[in-house]
KOLVEX-685085 format. One record per residue: residue in one letter; x, y, z of N, C-alpha, C in turn. Coordinates in steps of 0.02 Angstrom, whole numbers, padded with zeros to 5 digits, always signed. Example, Ala and Ser with C-alpha at 12.3 -4.5 7.8 and 13.67 -1.06 7.14 Angstrom:
2
A+00660-00284+00390+00615-00225+00390+00660-00165+00390 S+00642-00112+00354+00684-00053+00357+00645+00002+00394 
***
This chain:
140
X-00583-00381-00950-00652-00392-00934-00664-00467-00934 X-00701-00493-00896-00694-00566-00870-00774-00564-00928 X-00794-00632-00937-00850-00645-00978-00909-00654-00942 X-00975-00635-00963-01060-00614-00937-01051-00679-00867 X-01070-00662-00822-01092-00729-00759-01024-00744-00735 X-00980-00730-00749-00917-00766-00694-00909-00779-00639 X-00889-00840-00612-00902-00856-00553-00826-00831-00520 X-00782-00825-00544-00739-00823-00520-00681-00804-00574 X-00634-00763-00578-00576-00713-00611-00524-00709-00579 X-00443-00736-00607-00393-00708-00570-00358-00648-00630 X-00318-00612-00597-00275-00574-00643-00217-00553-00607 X-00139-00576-00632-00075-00583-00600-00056-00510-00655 X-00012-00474-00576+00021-00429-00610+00092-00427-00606 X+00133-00433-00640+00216-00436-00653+00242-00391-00634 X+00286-00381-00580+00307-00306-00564+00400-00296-00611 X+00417-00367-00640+00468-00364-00665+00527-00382-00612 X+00538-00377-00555+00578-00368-00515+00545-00380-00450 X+00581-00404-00396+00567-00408-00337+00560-00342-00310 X+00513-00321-00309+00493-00241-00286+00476-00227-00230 X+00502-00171-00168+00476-00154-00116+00426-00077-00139 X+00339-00100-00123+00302-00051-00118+00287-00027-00042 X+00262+00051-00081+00250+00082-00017+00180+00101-00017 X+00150+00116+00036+00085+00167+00027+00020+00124-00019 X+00006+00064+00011-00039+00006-00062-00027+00027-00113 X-00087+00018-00144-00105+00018-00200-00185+00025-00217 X-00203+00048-00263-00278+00062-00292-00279+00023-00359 X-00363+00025-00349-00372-00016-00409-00453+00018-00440 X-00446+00032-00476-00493+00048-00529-00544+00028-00584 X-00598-00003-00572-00653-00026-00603-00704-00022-00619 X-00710-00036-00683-00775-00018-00718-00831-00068-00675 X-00826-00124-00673-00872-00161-00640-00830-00203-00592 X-00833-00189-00520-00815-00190-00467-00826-00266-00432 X-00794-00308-00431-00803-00354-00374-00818-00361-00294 X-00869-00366-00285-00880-00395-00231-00843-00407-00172 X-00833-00468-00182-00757-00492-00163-00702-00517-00189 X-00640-00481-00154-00582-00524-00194-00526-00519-00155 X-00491-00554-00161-00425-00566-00110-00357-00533-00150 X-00317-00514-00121-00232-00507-00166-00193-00526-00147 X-00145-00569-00166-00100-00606-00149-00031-00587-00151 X+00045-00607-00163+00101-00597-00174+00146-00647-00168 X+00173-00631-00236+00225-00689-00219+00292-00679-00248 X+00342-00686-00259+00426-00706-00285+00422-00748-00339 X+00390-00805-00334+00411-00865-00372+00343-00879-00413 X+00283-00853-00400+00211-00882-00459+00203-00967-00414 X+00243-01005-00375+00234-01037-00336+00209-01042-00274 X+00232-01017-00246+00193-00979-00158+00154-00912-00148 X+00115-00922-00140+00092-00863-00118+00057-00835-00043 X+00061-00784-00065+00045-00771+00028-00005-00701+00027 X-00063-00698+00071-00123-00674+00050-00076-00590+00099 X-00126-00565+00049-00116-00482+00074-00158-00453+00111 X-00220-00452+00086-00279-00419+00092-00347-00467+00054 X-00384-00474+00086-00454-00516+00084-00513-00457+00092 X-00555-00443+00040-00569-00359+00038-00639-00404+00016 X-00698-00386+00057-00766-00417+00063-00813-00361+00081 X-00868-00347+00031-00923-00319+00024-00896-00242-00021 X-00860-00242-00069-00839-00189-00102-00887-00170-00153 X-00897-00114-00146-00942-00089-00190-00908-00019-00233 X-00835-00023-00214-00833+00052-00237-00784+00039-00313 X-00777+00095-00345-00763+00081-00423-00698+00110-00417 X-00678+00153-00368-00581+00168-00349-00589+00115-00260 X-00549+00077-00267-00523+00041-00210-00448+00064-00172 X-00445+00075-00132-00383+00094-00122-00363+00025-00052 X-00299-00001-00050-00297-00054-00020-00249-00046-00009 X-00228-00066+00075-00178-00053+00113-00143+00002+00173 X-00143+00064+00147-00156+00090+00199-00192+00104+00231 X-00193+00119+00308-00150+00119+00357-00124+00078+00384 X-00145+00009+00374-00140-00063+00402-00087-00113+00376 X-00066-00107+00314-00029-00154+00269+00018-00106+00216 X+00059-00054+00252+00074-00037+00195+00131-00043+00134 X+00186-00094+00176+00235-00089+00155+00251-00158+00146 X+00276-00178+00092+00293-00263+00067+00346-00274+00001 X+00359-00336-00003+00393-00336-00049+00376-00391-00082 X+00366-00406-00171+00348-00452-00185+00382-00435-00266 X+00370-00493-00314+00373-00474-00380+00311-00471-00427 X+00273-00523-00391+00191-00525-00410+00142-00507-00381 X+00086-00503-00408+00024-00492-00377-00023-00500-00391 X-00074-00538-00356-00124-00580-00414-00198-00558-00369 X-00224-00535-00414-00309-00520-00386-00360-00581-00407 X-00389-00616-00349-00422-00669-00367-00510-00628-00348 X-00548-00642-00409-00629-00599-00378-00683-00664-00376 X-00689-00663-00329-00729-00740-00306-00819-00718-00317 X-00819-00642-00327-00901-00651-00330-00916-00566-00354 X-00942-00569-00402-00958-00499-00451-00994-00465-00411 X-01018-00394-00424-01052-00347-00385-01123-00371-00410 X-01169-00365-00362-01223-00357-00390-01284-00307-00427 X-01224-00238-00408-01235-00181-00464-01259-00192-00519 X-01215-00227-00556-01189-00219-00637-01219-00274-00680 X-01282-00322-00634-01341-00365-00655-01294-00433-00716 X-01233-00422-00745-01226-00488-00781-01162-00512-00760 X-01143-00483-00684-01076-00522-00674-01011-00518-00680 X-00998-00467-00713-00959-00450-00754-00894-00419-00711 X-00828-00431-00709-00767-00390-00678-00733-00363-00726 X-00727-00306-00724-00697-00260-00767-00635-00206-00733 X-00574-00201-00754-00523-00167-00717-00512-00100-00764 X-00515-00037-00750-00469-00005-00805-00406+00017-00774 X-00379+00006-00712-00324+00020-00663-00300-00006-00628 X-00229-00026-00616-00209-00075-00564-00146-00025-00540 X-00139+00020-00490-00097+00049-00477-00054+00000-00401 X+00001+00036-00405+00062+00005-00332+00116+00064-00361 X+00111+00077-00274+00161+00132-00269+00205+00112-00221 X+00256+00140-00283+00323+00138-00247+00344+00157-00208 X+00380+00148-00169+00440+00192-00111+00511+00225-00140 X+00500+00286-00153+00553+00310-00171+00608+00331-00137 X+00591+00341-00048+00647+00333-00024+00695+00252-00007 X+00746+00276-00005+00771+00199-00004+00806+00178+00057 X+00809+00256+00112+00806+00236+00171+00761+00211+00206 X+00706+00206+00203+00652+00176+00225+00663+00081+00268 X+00676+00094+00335+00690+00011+00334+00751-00011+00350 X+00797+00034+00345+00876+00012+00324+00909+00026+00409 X+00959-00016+00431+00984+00021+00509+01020+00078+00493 X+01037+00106+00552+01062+00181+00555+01088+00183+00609 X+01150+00225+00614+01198+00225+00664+01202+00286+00679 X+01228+00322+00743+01252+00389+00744+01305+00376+00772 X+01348+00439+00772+01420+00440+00805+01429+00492+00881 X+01344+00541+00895+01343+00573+00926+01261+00598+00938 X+01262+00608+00982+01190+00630+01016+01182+00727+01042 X+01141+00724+01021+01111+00812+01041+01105+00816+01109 X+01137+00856+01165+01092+00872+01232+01035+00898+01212 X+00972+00856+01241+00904+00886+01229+00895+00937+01264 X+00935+00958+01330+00950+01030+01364+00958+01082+01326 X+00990+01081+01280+01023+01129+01231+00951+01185+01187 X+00882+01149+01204+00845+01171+01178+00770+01165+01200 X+00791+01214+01269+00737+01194+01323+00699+01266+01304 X+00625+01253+01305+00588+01322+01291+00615+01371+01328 X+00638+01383+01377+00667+01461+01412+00725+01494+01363 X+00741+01458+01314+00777+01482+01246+00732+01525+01202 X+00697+01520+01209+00665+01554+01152+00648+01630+01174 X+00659+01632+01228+00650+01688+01236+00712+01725+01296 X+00753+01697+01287+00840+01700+01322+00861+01787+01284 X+00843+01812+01228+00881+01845+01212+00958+01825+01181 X+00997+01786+01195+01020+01760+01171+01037+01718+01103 X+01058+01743+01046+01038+01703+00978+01071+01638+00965 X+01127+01632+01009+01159+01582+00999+01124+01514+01037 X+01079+01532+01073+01025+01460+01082+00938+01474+01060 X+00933+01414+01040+00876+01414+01034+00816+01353+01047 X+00716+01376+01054+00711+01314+01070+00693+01273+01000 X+00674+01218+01039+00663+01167+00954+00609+01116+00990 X+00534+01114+00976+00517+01043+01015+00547+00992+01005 X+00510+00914+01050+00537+00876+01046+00505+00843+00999 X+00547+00813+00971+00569+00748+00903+00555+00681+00924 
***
């Protein structure tokens, strides 16, 4: 909880490791900022802006998807440049800082094949061939 009138609050979160998230992240507050930006970085030296999130009023934030969803960083730092005007003394209050992971770990990675399907092999007049040994399958 930042103190009565703040003009301004950062709060850096350590992910421990250079982490690839998936799917944003949400954030959870008792007294909600206004505005605030999130950043990322590797080193606590550079940083590089994520999301710049202006006129928030809501107390679950969810940030990133559909637009930003996938990154990799070790940090993450929420800077709140201007309190809600809800909550009358200013005040930024967090009880949640969620980031979700990607648990697949193919996600991203190249991929090779050694062989290709005839897309013939599974033309709708299969499905009703009588035949069990073909069948159809839409397309993929």
């Amino acid at each position: 909880m930042s103190e009565p009138y703040a003009t301004t609050a950062t709060l850096r979160l350590d992910l421990g490791a250079e982490t690839f998230v998936a799917d944003g992240m949400t954030m959870q507050w008792m007294y909600p900022p206004e505005d605030f930006a999130i950043y990322l970085s590797n080193d606590t030296e550079t940083w590089e802006l994520l999301w710049n999130i202006t006129g928030n009023r809501d107390n679950d934030t969810i940030i990133g998807c559909p637009d930003n969803c996938f990154w990799e960083a070790r940090y993450l730092e929420c800077r709140m440049t201007r309190a809600s005007t809800l909550n009358g003394d200013g005040l930024y209050a967090l009880y949640g800082w969620s980031a979700y992971f990607d648990t697949n770990l193919a996600h991203f990675k190249s991929i090779t094949v050694d062989r290709i399907m005839n897309p013939y092999q599974f033309e709708p007049a299969h499905a009703i061939d009588g035949n069990i040994s073909t069948l159809w399958m839409p397309q993929q």
